[in-house]
N, CA, C and O of each residue as an XYZ file, in Angstrom:
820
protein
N       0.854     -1.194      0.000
C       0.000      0.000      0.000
C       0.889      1.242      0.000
O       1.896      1.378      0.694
N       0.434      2.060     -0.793
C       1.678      3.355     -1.149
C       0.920      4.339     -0.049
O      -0.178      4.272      0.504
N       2.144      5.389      0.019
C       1.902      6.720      1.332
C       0.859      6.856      1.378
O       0.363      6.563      2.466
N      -0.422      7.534     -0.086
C      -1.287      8.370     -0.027
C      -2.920      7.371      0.387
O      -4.026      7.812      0.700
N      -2.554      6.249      0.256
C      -3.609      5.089      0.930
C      -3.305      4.667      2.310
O      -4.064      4.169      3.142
N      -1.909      4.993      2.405
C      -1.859      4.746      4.294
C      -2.281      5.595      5.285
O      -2.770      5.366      6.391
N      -1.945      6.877      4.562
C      -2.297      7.802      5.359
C      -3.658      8.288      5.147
O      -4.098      9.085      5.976
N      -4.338      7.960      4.240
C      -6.071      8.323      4.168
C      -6.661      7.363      4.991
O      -7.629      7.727      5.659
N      -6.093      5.675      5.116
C      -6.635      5.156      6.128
C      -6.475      5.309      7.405
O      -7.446      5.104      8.134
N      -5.316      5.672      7.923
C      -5.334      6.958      9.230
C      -6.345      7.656      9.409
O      -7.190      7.474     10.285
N      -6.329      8.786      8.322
C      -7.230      9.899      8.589
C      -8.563      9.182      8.866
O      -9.160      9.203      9.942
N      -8.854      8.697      8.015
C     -10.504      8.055      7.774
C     -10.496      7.369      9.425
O     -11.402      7.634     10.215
N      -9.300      6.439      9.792
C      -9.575      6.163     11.229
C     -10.245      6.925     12.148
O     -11.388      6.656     12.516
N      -9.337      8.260     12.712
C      -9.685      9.233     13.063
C     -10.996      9.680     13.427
O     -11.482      9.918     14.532
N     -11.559      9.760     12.041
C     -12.360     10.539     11.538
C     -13.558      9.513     12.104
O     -14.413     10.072     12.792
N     -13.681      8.362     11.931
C     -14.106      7.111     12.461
C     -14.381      7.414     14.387
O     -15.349      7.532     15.138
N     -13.543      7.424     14.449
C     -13.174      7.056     15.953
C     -13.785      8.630     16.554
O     -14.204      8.681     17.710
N     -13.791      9.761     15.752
C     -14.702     10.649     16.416
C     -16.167     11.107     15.978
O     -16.750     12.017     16.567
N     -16.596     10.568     15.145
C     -17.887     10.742     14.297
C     -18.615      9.045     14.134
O     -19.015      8.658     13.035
N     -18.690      8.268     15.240
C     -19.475      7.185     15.506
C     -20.929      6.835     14.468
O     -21.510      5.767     14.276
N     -21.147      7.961     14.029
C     -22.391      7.959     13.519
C     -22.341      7.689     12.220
O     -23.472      7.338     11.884
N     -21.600      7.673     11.300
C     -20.886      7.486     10.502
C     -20.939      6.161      9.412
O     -20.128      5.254      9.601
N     -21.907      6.061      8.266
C     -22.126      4.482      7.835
C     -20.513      4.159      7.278
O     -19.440      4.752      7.382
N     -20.959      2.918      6.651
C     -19.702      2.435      6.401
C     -19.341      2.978      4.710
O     -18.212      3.150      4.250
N     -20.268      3.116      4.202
C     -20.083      3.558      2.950
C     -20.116      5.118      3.264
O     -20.438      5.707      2.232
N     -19.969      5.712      3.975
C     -20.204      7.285      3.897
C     -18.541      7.483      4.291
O     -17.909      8.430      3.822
N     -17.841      6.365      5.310
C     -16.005      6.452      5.530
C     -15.333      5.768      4.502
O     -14.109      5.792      4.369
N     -16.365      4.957      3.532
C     -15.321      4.574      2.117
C     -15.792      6.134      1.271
O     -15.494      5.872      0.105
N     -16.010      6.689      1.274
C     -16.608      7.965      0.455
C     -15.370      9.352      0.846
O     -14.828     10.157      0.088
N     -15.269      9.172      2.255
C     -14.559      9.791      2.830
C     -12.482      9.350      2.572
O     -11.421      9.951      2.405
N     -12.889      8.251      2.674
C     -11.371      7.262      2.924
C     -10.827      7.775      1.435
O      -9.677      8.150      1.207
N     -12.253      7.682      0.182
C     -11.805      7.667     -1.289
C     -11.221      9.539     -1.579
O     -10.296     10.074     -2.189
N     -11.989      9.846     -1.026
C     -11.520     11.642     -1.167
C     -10.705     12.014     -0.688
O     -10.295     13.084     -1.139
N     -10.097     11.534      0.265
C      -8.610     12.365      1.176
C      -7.602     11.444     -0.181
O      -7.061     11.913     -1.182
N      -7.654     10.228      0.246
C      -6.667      9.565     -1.165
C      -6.662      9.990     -2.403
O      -5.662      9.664     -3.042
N      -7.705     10.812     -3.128
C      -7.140     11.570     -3.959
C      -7.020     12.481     -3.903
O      -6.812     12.830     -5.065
N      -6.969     13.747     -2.971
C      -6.600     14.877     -2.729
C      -5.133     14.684     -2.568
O      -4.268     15.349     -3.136
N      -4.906     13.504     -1.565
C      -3.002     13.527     -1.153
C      -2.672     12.962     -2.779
O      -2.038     13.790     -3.434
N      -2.985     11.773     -3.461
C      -2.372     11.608     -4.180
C      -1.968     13.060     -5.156
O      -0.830     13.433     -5.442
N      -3.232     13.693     -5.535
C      -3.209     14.898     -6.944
C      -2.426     16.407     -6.354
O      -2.369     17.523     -6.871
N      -1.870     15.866     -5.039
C      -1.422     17.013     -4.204
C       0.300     17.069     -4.086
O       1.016     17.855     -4.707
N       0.704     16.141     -3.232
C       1.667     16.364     -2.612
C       3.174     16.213     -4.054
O       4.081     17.025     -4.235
N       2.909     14.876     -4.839
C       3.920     15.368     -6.111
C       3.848     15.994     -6.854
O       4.595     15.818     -7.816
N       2.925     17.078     -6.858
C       2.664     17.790     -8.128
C       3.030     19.317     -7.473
O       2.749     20.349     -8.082
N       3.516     19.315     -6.506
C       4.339     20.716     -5.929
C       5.332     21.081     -6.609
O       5.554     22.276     -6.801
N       6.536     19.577     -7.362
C       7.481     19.646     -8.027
C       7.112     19.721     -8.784
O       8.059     20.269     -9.348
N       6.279     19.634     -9.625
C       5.976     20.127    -11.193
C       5.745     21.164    -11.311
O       6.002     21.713    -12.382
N       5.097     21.943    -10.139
C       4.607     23.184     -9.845
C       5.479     23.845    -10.000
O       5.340     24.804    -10.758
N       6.764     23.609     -9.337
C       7.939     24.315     -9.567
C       8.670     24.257    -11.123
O       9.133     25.095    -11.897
N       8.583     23.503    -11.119
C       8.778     23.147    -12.528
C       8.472     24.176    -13.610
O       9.235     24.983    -14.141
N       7.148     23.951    -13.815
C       6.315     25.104    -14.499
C       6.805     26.336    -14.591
O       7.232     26.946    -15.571
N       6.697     26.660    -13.405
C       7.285     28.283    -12.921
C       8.563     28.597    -13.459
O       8.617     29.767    -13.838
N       9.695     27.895    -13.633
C      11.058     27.563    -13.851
C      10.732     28.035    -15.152
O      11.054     29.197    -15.401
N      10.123     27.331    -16.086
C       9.851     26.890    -17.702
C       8.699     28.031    -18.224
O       8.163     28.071    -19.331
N       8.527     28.793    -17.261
C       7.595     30.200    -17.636
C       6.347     30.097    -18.212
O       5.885     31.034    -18.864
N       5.416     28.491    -17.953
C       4.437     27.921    -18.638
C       3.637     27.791    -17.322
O       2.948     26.774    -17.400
N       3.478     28.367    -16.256
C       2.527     28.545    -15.079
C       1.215     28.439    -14.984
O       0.431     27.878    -14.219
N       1.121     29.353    -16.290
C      -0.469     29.945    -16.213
C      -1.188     28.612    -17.295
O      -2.296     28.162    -17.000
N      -0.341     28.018    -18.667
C      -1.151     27.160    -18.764
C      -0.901     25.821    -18.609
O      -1.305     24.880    -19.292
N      -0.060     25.831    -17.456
C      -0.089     24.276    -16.409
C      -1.231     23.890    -15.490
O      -1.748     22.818    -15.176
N      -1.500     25.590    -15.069
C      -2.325     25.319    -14.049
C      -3.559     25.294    -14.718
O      -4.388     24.867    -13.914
N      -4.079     25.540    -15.786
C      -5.076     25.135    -17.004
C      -5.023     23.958    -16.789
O      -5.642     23.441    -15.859
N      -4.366     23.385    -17.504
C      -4.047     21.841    -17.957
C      -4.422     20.972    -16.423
O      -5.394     20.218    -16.447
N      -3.730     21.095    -15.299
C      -4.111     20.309    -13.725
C      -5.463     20.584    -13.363
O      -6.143     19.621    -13.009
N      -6.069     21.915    -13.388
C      -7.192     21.756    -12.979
C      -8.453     21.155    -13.618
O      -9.296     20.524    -12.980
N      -8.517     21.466    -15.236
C      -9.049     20.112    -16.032
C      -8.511     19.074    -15.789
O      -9.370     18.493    -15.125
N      -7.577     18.347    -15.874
C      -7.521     17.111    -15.735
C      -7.685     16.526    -14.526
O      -7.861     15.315    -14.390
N      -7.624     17.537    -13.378
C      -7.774     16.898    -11.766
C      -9.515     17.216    -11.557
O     -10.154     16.853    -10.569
N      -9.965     17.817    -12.491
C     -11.820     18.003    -12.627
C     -12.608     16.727    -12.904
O     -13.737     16.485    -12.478
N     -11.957     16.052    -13.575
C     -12.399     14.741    -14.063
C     -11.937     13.720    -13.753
O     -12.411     12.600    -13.939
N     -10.834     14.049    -13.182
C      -9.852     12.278    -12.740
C     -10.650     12.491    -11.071
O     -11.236     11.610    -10.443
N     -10.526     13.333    -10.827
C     -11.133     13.170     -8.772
C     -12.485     12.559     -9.020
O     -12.642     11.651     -8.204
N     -13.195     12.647     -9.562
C     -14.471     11.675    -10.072
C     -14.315     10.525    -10.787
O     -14.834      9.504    -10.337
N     -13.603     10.476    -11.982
C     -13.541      9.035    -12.623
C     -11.982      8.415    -12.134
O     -11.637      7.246    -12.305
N     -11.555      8.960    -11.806
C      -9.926      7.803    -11.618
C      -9.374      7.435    -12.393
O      -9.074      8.156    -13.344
N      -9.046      6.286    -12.317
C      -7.670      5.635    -13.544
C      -6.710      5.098    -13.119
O      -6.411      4.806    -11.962
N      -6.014      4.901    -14.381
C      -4.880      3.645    -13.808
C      -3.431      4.923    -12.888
O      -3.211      6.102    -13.165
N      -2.943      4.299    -12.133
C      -1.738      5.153    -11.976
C      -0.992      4.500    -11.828
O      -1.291      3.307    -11.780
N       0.990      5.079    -11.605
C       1.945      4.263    -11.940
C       1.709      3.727    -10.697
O       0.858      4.035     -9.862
N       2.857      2.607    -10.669
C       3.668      1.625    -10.173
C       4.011      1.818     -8.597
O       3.717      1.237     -7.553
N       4.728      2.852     -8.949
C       5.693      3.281     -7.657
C       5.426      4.856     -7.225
O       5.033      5.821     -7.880
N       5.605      4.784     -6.578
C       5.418      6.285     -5.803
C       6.197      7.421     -6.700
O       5.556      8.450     -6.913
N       7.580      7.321     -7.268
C       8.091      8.274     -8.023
C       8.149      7.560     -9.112
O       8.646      8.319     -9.944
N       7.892      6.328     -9.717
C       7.543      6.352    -10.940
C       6.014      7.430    -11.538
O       5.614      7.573    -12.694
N       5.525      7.958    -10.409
C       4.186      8.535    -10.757
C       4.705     10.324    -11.343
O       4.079     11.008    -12.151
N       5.909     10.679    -10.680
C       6.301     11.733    -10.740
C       6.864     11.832    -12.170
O       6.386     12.870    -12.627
N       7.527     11.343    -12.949
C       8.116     11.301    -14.387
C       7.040     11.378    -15.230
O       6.990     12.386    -15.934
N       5.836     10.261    -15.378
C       4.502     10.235    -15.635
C       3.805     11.396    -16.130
O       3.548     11.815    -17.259
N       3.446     12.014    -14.308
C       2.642     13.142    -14.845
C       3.058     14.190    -15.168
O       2.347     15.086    -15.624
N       4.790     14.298    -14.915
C       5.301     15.574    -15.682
C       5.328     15.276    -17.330
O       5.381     16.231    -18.105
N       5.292     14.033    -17.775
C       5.065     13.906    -19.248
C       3.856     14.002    -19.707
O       3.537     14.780    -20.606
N       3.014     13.146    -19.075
C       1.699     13.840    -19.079
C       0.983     15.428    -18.952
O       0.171     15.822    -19.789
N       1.368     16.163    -17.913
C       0.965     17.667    -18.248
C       1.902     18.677    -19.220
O       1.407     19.458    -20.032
N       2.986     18.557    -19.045
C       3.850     19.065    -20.005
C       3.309     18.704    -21.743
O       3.262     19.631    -22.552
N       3.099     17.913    -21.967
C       3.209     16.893    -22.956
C       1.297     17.907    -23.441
O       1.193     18.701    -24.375
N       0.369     17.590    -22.681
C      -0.763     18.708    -22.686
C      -0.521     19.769    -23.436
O      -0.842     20.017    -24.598
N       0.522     20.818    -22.068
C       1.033     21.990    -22.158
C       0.946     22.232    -23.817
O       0.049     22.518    -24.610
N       2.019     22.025    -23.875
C       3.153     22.270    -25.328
C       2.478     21.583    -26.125
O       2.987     21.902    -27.200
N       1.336     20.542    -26.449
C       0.564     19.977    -27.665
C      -0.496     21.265    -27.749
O      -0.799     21.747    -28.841
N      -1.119     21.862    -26.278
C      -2.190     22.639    -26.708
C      -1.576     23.924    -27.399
O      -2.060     24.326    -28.457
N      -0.446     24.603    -26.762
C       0.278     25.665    -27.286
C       0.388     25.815    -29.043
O       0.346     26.830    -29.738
N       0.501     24.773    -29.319
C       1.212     24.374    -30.360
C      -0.150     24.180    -31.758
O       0.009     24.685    -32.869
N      -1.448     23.339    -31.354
C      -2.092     22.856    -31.989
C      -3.473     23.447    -31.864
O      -4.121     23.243    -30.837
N      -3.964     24.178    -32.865
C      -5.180     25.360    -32.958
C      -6.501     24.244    -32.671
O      -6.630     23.717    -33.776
N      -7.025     23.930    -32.205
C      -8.413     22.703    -32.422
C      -9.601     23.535    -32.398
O      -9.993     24.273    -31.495
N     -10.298     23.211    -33.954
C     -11.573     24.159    -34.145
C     -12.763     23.226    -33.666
O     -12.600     22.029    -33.426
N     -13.746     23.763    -33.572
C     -14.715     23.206    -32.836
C     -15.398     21.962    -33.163
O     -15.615     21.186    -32.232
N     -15.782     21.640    -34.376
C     -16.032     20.071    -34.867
C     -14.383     19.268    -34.257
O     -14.616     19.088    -33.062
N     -13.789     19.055    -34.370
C     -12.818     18.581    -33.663
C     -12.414     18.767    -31.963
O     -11.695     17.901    -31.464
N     -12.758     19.584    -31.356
C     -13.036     19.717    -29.735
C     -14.601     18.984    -29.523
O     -14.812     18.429    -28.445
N     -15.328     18.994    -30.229
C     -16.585     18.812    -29.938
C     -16.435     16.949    -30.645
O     -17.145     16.143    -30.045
N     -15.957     16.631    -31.294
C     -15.328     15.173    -31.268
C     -14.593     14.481    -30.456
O     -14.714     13.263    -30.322
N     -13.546     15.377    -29.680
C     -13.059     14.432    -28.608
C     -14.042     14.532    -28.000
O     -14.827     13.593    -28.135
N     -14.365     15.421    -27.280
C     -15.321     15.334    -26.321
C     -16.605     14.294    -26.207
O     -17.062     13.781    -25.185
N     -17.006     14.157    -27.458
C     -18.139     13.119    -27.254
C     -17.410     12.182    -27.261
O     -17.959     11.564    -26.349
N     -16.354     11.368    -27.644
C     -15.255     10.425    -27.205
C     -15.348      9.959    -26.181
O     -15.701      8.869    -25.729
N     -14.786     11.432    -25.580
C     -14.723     11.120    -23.961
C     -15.722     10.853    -23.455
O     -15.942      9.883    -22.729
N     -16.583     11.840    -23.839
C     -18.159     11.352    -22.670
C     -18.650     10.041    -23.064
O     -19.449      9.584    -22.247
N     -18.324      9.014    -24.456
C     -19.162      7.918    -24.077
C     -18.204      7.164    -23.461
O     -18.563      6.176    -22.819
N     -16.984      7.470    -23.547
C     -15.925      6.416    -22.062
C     -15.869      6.161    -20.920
O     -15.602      5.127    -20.308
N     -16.295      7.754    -20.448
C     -16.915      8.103    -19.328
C     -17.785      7.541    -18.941
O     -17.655      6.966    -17.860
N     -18.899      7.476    -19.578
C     -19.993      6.844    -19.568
C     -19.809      5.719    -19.041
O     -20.049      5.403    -17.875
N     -19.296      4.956    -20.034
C     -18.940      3.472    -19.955
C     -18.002      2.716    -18.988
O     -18.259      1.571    -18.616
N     -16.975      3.353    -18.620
C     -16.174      3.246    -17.823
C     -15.630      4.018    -16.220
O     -14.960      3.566    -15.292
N     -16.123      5.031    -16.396
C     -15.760      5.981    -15.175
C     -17.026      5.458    -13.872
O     -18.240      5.555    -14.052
N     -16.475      4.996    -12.793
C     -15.333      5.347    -12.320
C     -14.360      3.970    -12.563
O     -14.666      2.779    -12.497
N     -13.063      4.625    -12.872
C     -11.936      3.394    -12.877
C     -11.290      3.261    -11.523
O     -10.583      4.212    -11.190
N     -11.375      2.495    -10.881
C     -11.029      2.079     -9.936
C      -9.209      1.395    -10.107
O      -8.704      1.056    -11.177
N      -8.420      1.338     -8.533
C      -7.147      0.500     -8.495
C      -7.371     -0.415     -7.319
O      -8.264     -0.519     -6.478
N      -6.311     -0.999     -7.545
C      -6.077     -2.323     -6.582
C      -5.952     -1.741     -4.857
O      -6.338     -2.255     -3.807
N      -5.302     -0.572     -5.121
C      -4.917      0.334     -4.236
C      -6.349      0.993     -3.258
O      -6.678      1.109     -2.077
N      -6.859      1.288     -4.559
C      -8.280      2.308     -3.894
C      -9.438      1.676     -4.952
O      -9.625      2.054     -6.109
N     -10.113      0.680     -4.282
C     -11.163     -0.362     -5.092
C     -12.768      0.963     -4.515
O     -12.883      1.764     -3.588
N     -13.494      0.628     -5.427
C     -14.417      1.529     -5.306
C     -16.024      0.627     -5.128
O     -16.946      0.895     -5.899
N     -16.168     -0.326     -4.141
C     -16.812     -1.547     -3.904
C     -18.358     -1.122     -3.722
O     -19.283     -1.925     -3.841
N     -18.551      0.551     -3.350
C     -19.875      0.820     -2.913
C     -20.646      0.839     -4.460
O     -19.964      1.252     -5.398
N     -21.956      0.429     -4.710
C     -22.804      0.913     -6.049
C     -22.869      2.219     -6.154
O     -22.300      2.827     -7.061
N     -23.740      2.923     -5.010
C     -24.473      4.112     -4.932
C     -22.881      4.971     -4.862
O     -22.835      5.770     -5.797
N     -21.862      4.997     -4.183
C     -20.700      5.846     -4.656
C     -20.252      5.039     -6.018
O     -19.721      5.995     -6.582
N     -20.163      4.415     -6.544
C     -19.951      4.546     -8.357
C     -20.819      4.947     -8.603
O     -20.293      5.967     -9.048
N     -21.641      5.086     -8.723
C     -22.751      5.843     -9.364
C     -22.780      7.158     -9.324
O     -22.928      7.781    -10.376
N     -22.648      7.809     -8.118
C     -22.526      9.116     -8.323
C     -20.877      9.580     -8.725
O     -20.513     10.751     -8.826
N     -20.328      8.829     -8.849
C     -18.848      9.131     -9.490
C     -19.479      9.209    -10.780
O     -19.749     10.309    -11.261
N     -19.656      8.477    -11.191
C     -19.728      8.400    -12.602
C     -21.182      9.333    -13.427
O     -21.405      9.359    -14.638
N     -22.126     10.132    -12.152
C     -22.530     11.266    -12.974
C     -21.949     12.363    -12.692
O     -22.079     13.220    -13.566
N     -21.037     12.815    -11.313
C     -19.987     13.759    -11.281
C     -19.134     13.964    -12.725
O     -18.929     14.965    -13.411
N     -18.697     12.418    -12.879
C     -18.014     12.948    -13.806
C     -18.228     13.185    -15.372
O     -17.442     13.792    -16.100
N     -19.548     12.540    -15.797
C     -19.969     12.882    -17.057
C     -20.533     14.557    -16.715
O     -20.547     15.492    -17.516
N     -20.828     14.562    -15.753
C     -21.279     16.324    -15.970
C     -19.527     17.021    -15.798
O     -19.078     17.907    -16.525
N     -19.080     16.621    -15.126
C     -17.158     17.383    -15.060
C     -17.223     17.358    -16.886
O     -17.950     18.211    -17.395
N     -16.740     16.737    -17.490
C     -17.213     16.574    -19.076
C     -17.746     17.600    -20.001
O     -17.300     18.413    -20.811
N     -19.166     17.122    -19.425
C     -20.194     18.275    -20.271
C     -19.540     20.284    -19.759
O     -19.755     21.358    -20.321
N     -18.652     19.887    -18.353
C     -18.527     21.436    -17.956
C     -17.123     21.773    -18.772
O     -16.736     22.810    -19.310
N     -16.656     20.752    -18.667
C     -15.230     21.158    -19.506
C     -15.409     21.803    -20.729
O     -15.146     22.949    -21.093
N     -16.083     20.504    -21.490
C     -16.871     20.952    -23.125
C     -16.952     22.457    -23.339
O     -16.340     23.262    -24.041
N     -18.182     22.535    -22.252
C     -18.695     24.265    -22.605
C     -16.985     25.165    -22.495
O     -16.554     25.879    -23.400
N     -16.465     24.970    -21.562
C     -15.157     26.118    -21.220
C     -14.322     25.828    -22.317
O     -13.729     26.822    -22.736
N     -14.103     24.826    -22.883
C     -13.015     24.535    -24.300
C     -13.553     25.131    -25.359
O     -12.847     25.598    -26.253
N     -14.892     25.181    -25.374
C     -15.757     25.940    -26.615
C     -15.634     27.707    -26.366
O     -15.431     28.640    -27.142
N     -15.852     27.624    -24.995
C     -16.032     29.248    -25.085
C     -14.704     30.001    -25.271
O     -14.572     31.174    -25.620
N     -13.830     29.190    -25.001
C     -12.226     29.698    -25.505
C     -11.656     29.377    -26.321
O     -10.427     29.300    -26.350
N     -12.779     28.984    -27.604
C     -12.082     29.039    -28.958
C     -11.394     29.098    -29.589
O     -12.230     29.525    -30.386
N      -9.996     29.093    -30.479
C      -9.354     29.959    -30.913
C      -8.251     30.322    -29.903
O      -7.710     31.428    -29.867
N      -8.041     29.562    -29.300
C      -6.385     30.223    -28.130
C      -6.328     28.612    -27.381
O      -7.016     27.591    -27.388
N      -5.181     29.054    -26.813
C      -4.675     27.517    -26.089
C      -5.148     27.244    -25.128
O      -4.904     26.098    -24.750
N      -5.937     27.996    -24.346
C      -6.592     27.072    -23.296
C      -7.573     25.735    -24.160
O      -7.287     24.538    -24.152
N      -8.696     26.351    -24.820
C      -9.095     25.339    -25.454
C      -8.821     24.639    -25.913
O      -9.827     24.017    -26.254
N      -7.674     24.019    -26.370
C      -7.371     23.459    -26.712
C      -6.328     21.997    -25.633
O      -6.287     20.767    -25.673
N      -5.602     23.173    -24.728
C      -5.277     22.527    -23.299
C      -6.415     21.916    -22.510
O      -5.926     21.008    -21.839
N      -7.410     21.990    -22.344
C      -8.517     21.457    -21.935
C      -8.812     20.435    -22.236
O      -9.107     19.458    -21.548
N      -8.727     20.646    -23.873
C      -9.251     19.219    -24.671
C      -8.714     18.178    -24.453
O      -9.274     17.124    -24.154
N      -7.359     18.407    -24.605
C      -6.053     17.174    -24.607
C      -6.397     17.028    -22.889
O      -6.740     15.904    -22.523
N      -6.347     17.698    -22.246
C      -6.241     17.513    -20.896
C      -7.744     16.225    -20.809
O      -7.270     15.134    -20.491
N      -8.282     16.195    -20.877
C      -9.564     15.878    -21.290
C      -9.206     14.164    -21.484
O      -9.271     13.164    -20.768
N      -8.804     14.474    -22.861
C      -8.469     13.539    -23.592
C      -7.092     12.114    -22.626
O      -6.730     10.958    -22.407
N      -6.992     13.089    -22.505
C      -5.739     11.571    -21.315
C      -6.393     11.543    -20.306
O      -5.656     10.892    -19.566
N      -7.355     11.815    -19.678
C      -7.263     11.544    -18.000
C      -8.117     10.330    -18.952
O      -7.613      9.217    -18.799
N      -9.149     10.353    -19.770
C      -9.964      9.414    -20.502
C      -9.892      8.189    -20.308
O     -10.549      7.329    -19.721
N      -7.927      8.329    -21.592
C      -7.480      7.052    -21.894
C      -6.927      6.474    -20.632
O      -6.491      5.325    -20.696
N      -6.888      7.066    -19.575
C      -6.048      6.702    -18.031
C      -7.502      5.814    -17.725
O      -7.195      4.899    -16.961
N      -8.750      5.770    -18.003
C      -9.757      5.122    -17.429
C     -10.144      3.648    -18.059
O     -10.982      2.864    -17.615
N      -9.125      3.457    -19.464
C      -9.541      2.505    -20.717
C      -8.901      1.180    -20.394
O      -7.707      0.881    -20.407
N     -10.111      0.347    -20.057
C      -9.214     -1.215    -19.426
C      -8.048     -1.182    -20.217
O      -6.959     -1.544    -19.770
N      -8.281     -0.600    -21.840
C      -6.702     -1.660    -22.833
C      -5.313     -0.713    -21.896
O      -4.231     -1.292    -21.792
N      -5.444      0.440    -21.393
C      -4.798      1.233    -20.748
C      -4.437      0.120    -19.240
O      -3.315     -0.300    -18.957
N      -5.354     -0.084    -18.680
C      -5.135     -0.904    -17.529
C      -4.206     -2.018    -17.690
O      -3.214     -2.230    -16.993
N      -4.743     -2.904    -18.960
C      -4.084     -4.315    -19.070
C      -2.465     -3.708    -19.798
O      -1.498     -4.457    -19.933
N      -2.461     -2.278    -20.186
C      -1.164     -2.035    -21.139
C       0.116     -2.207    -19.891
O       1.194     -2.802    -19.870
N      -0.752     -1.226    -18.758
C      -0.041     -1.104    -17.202
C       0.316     -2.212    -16.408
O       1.191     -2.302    -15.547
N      -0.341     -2.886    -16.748
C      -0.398     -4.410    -16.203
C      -1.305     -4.184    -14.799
O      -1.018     -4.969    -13.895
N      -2.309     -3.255    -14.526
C      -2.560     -3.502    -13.508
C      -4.154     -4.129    -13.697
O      -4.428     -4.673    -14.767
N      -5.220     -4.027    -12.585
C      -6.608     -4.594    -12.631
C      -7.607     -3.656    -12.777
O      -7.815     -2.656    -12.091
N      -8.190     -4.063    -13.710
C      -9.601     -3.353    -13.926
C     -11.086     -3.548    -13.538
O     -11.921     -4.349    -13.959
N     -11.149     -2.703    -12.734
C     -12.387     -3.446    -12.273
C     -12.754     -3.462    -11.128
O     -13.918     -3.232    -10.800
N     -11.311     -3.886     -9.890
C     -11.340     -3.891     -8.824
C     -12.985     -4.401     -7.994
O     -13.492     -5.461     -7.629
N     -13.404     -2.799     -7.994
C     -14.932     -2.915     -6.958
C     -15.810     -3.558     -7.684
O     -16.624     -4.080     -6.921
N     -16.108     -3.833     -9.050
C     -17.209     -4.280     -9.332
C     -16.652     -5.798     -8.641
O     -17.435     -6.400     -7.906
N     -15.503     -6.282     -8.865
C     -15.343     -7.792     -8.848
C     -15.488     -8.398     -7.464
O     -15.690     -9.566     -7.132
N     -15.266     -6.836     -6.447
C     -15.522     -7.373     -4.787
C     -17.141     -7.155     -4.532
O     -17.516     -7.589     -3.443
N     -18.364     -6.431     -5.525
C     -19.432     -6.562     -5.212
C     -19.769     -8.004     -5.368
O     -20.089     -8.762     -4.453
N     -19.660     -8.298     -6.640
C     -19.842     -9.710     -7.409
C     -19.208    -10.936     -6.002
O     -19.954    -11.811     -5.561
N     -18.146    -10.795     -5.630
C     -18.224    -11.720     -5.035
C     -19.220    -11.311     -3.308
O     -19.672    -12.263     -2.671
N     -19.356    -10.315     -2.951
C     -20.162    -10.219     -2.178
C     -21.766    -10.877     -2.604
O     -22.319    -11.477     -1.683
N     -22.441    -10.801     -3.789
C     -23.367    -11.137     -3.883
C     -23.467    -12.639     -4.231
O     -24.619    -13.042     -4.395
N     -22.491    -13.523     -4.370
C     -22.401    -14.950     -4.260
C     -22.701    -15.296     -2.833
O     -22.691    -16.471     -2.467
């Protein structure tokens, strides 16, 4: 179990041990939100710096807050190791960065990924890990209309900024947290897809 799942099960202890009242699916709800706040938090300070260094600040922090709009609701696969995650997502947002900078996307083409994404979303979000299994129905469920509406909100903001690189940073941003949710993505990682549905299933045997 990596840092950002040890220490959410702490907290969630805690949090447990002073709020008695508390169902059990309302501290996996809880347990699931601190774990991705620490995860989308604590290595991405160094990129932060990073950014700043490389004078691309303003549309990094574009690029993280779309893509952390839709991944804190649908999830996905992540690396391996604790700093294998750090190389990753600096290729991953950088890689955003400098494609949106670079590449004009007019609106039949933003408005194509996007429905992309939303039927993946659809279909797949929330992606769950081995790490952080997502076993409740009623929390997948509302993950997964959080995040088709995160989607539909992105859409509108990539459209209304037409014509310049945010929109276009959005899109791509968009566009990978997606493929981060796509079993062939899972099985590419070698990790499991599926996780919670497969611990309901065996609960209902």
């Amino acid at each position: 179990m990596e840092f950002p799942e040890r220490l959410s099960e702490k907290l969630t202890a805690v949090i447990s041990e002073n709020l008695e009242d508390l169902s059990e699916r309302k501290l996996a709800e809880i347990n699931y939100g601190i774990a991705v706040f620490i995860t989308n938090s604590y290595k991405m300070l160094l990129i932060f710096f990073l950014a700043i260094l490389l004078n691309i600040f303003k549309d990094f922090l574009i690029a993280f807050i779309s893509f952390g709009a839709l991944r804190t609701f649908a999830s996905g696969v992540h690396a391996k190791g604790e700093w294998t995650c750090l190389p990753a997502s600096a290729l991953f947002f950088f890689g955003i960065v400098y494609s949106g900078m670079v590449i004009d996307l007019n609106i039949y083409v933003v408005s194509i990924i996007f429905a992309l994404c939303f039927s993946a979303v659809l279909r797949y979000a929330p992606a769950d890990t081995e790490e952080r299994p997502i076993a409740s129905r009623k929390l997948r469920k509302k993950l997964k209309v959080l995040s088709c509406f995160a989607v539909i909100a992105l859409y509108l903001a990539s459209a209304y900024n037409l014509g310049t690189s945010i929109s276009s940073i959005i899109a791509f941003a968009v566009l990978v947290e997606t493929i981060l949710i796509l079993p062939i993505t899972y099985k590419l990682a070698g990790s499991m897809y599926g996780v919670g549905i497969s611990i309901n299933n065996k609960r209902e045997v």
